[in-house]
N, C-alpha and C positions, 0 to 999 in steps of 0.2 A: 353422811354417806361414805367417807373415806373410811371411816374404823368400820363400818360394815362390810366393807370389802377385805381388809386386813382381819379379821373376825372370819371370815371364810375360806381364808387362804391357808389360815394356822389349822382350821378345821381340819379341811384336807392333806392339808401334811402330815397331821397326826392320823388318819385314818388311813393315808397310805406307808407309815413308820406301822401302825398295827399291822397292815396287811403283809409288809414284809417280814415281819416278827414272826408271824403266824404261818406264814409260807416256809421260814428257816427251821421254822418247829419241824413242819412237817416230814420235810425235809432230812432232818438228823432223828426223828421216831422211825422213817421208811428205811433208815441205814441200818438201824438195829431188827429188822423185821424177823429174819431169817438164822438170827444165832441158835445156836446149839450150848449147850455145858461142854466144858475142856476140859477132859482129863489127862493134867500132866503125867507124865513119867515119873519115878523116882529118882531122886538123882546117885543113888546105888547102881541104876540100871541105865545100859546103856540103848536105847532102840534101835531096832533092826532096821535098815534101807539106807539110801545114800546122804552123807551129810556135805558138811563143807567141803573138808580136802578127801573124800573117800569117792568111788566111783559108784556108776549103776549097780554093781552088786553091793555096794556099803562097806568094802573093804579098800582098805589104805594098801595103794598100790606106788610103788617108788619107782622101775622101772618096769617095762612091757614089751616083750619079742616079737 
């Protein structure tokens, strides 16, 4: 009677270790749902718009009146 009980407990732990396995799948397949291809820039060229130290207009501005 005892190993029958212990026999059904192992069951379900592994049946809920699948289920959570299968849940994190889905999980990290719905994070990739919606990508696009990247195309970088060259690194010859530099792109238009605001970066780190450069402002709204994308120009490096030192001081401002």
């Amino acid at each position: 009677m005892r190993g029958e009980g212990l026999v059904q407990h192992q069951r379900t732990q592994s049946l809920r270790r699948l289920g959570l396995l299968a849940l994190a799948g889905l999980v990290l397949l719905s994070g990739c749902a919606n990508m696009k291809p990247y195309q970088p820039t060259p690194g010859s060229e530099i792109p238009a718009g605001p970066g780190l130290l450069s402002g709204k207009n994308g120009e490096f501005t030192i001081f401002r009146k």
